[in-house]
C-alpha positions as CSV (number, residue, x, y, z in Angstrom):
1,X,12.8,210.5,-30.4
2,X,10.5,212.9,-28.1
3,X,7.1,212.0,-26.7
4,X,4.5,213.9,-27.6
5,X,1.2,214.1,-25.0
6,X,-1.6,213.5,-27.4
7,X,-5.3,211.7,-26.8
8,X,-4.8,208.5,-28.8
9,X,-8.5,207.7,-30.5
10,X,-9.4,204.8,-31.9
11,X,-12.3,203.7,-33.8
12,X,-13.9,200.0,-34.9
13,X,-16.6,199.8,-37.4
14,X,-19.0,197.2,-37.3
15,X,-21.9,196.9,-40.0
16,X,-25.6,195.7,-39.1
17,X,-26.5,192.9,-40.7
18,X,-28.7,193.8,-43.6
19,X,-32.3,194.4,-43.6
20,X,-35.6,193.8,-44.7
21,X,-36.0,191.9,-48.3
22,X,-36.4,192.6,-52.5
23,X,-33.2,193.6,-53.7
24,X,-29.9,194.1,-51.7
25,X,-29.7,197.8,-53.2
26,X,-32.7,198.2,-50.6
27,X,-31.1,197.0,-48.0
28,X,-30.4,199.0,-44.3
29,X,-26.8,198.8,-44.2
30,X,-26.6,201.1,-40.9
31,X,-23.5,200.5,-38.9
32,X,-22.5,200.7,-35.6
33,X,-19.2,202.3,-34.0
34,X,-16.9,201.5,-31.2
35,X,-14.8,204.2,-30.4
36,X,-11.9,204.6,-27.8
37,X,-10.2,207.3,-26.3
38,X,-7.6,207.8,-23.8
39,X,-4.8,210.4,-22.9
40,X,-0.8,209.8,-23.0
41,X,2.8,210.5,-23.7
42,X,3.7,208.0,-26.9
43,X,6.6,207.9,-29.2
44,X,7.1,208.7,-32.9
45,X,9.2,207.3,-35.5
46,X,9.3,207.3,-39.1
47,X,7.0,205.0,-39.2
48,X,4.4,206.4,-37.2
49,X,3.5,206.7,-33.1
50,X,3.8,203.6,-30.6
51,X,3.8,203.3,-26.9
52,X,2.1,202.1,-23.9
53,X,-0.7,204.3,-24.4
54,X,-1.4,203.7,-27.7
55,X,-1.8,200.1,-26.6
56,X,-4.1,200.9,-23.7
57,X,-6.4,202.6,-26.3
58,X,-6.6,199.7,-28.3
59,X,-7.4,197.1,-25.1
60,X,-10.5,199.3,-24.5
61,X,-11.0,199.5,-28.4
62,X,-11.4,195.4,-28.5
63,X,-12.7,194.9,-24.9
64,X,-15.5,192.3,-24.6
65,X,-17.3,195.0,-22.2
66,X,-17.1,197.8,-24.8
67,X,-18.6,194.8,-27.2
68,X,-21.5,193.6,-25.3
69,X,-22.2,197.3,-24.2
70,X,-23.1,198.3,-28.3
71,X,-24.8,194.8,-28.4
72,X,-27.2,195.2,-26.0
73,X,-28.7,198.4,-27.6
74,X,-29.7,200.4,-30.4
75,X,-27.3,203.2,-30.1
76,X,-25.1,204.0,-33.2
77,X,-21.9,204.7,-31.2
78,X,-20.8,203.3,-27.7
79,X,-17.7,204.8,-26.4
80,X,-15.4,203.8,-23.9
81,X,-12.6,206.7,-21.7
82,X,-9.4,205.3,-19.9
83,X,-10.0,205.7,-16.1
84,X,-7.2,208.6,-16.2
85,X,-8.8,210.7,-19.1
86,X,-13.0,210.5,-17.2
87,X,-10.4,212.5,-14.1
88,X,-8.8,214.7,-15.8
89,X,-10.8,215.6,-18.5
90,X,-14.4,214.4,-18.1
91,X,-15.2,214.9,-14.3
92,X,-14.9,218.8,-14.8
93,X,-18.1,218.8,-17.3
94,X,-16.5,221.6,-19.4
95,X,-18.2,222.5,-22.6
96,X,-21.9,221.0,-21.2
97,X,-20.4,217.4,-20.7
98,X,-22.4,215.0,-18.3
99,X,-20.0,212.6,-16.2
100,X,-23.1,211.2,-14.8
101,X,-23.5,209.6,-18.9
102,X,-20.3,207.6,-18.1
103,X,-20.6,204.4,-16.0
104,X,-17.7,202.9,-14.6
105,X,-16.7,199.3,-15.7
106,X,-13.7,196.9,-15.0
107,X,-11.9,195.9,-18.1
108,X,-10.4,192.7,-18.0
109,X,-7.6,191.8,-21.0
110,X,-4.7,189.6,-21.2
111,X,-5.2,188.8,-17.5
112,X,-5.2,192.0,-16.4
113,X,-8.2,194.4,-14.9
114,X,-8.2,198.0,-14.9
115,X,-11.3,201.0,-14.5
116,X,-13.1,202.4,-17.5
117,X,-16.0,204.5,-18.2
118,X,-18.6,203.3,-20.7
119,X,-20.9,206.0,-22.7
120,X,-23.8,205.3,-25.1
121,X,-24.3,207.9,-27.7
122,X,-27.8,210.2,-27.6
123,X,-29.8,209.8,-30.2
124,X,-29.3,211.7,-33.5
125,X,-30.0,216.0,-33.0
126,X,-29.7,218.9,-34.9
127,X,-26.1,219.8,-34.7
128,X,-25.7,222.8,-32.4
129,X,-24.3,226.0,-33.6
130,X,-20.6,226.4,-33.4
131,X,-19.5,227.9,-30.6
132,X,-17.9,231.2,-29.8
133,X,-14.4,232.1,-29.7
134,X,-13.3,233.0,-26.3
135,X,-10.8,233.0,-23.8
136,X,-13.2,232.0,-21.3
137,X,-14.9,228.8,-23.4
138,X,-15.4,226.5,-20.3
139,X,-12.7,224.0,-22.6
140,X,-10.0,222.4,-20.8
141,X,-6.2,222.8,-21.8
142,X,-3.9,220.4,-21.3
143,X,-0.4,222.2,-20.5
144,X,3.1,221.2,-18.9
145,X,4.1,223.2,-15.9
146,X,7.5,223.9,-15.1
147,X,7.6,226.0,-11.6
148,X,10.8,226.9,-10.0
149,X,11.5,228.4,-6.4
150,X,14.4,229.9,-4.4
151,X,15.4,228.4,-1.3
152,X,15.4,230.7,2.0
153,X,14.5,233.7,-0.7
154,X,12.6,235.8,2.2
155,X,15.1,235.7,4.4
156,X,17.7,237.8,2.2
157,X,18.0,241.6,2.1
158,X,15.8,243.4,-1.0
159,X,18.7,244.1,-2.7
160,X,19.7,240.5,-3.1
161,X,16.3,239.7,-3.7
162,X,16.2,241.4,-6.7
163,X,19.6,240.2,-7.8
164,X,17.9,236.5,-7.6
165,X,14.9,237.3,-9.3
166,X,17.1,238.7,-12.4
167,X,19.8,236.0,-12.3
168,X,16.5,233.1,-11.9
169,X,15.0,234.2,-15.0
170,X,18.1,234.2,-17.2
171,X,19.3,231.0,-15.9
172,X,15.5,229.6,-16.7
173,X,15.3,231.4,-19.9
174,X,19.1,229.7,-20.7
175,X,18.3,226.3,-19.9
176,X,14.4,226.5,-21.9
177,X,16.1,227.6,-24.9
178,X,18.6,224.8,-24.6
179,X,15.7,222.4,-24.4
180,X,14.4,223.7,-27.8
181,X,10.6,224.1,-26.1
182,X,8.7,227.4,-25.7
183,X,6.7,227.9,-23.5
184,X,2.8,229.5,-23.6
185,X,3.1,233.0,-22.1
186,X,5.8,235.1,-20.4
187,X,6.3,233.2,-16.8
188,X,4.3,234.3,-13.9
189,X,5.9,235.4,-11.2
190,X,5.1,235.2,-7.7
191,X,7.8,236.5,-5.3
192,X,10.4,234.2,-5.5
193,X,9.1,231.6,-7.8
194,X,8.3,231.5,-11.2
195,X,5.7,229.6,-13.4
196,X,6.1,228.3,-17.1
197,X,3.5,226.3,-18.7
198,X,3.6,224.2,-22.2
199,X,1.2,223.4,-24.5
200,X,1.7,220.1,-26.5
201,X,5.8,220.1,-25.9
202,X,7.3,216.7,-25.1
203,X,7.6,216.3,-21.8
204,X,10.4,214.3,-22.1
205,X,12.6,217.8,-22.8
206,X,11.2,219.0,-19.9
207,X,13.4,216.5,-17.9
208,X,16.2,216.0,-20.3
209,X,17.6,218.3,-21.2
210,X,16.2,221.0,-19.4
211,X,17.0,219.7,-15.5
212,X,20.8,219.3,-16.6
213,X,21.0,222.5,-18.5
214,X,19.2,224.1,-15.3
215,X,21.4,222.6,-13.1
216,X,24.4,224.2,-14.9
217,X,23.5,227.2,-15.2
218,X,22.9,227.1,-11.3
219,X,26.5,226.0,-11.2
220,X,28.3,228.2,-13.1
221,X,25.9,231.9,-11.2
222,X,26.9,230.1,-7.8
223,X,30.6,230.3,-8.6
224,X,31.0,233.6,-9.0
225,X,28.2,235.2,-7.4
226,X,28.1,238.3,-4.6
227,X,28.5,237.7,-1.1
228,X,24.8,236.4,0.2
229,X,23.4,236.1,-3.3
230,X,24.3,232.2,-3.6
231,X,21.0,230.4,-4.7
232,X,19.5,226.5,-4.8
233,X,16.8,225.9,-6.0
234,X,13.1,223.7,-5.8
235,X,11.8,222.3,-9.1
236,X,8.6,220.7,-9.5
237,X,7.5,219.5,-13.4
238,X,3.9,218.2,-13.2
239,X,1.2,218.5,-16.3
240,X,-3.1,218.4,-16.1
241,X,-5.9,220.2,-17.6
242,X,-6.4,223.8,-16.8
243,X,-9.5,226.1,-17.4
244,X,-8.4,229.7,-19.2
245,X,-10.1,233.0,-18.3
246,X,-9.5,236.4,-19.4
247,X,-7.1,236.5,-16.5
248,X,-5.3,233.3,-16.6
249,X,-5.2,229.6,-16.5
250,X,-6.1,228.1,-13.4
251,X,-7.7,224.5,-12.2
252,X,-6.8,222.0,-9.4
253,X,-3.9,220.4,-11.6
254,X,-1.8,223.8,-11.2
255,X,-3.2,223.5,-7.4
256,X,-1.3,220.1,-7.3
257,X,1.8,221.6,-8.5
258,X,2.4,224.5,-6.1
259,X,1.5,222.5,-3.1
260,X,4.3,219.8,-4.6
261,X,6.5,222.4,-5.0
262,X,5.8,224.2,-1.4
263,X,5.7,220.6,0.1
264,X,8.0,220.3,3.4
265,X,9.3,217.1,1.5
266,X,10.6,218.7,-0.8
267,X,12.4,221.4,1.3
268,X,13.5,218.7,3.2
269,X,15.5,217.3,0.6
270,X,17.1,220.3,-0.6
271,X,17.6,221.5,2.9
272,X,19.5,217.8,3.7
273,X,21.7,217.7,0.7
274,X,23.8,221.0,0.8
275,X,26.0,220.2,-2.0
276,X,22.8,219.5,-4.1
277,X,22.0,223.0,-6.7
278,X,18.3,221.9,-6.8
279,X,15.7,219.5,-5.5
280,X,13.6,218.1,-8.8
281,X,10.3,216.5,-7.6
282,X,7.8,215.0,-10.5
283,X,4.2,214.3,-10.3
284,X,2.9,210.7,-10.7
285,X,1.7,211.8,-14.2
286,X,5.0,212.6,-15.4
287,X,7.0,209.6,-14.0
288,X,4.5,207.6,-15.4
289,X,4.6,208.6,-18.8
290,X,8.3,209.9,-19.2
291,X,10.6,208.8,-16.3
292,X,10.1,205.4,-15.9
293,X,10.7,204.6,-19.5
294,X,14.2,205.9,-19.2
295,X,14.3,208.2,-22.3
296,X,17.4,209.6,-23.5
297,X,19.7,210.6,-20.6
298,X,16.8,209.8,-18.1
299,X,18.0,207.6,-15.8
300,X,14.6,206.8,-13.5
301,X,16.9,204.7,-10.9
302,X,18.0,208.2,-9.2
303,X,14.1,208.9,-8.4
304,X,12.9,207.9,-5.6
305,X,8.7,207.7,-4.8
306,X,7.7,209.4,-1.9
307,X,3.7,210.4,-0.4
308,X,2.9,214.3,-0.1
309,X,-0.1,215.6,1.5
310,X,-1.6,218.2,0.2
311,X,-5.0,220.4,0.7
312,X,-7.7,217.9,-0.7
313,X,-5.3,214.6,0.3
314,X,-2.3,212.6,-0.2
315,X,-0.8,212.5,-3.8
316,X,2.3,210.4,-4.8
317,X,5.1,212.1,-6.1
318,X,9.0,211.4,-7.2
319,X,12.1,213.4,-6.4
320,X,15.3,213.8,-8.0
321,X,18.3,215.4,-7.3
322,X,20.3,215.8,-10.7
323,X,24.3,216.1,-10.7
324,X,25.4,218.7,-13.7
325,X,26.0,217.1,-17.3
């Protein structure tokens, strides 16, 4: 089974009592909504999607707050957003949305409390025309990013350089086929690193079996390769929303990434494990939603949490350093 990154919505219907008087065919049956949303990995089956998130969606779905928030007005729709998707998604206002609509709330369920953001719809207007096709619509995308890096790279001689930069891109391309994903656009290159993203893949391939396959292919260059033009490697896997220009995607998420993957921790531990091929180090996001649930081959026991500061502050982070399979 292979998760899937998806925003889980959920709606409730609850009708107005009727009103008014004469015959029932008279009657205002208006009806009010409750509606949910939130963003996460879940699972699918034959018989349909289940997980952690979908569950989440559903405690904000039934929470008392969302309740009382529809009863107290007149508003057709009240809508409550997970903590995680107001961040990611909301907070950038793409497409004309307000964040200043949404007001934060604690929901309390099954003993537990965790952040929220409440909505009340506007009232009813003429419905906009639809917009126009672009590269640059202001929408966000939400993408997996694979970035890779080669240790010492700018200390070797140009000519090994550019036997590295060949060799990392067939080794890359080699292990992404294996994984059966595919990713957006040829991968962007930037001296000696390269950039993959991925739009709606499972993550979980990402991981497994991409790290493994990676790592082989590592393996199996490094055994037979020229004099000097041995390579390891730094791995970061991360996902977010990114804005797309004619240019490019680009956003603070893919920010986050590089400065994981140019992080001294994360040299560190490549540098202090020289039998290690690579260093893998995964943001919060994805240990969250795929590690930790021990997918497939995942094993989340050999990752390890550790604090990186970056530009705008200190993010958490996991590393890994995966043996061949």
């Amino acid at each position: 089974m292979d998760l899937t990154e998806q925003v889980s919505v959920a709606i409730g219907e609850r009708a107005v009592d009727a009103c008014g008087s004469g015959d029932r065919r008279d009657a205002d049956l208006s009806a009010q909504l409750r509606v949910a949303m939130h963003a996460g990995e879940v699972v699918r089956d034959q018989h349909g999607v289940f997980g952690d998130s979908l569950s989440t969606t559903l405690q904000l779905l039934h929470s008392a707050e969302l309740r009382t928030a529809l009863q107290l007005t007149d508003a057709d729709l009240a809508m409550i957003v997970s903590e995680y998707l107001y961040e990611s998604v909301i907070a950038h206002a793409a497409r004309g949305i307000d964040p200043s609509r949404f007001r934060q709330i604690l929901v309390k369920t099954n003993g537990l409390s965790f952040p929220a953001r409440i909505r009340l719809a506007d009232p009813p207007q003429a419905s906009p025309p639809p917009p126009k096709t672009s590269l640059d619509s202001g929408d966000l995308h939400h993408v997996s990013m694979l970035l890779v890096d080669i240790e010492n790279h700018g200390t070797r001689p140009d000519k090994i350089k550019g036997v590295l930069r060949t060799e990392l891109r067939h080794m890359v391309t080699a292990a992404i086929e294996h994984a059966g994903v595919t990713p957006l656009q040829p991968p962007e290159a930037a001296g000696d690193s390269l950039r993959y993203l991925f739009p709606g893949t499972p993550k979980n391939r990402l991981i497994d079996p991409l790290i493994p396959a990676l790592t082989r292919e590592l393996m199996a260059y490094n055994s037979s390769a020229l004099p000097g033009a041995h390579m390891r490697l730094r791995v970061v896997v991360d996902s977010g929303e990114l804005f797309r220009d004619e240019y490019d995607f680009f956003g603070s998420a893919l920010n986050d990434a590089y400065g994981l993957l140019n992080s001294d921790l994360l040299r560190d531990n490549l540098r202090q494990h020289p039998e290690q091929p690579l260093a893998l180090m995964v943001s919060h996001e994805i240990h969250d939603g795929v590690v930790r649930h021990g997918y497939g081959a995942i094993d989340p026991d050999e990752y390890f949490p550790a604090t990186v500061p970056l530009k705008q502050g200190e993010v958490s982070a996991w590393v890994h350093l995966p043996r061949a399979r």
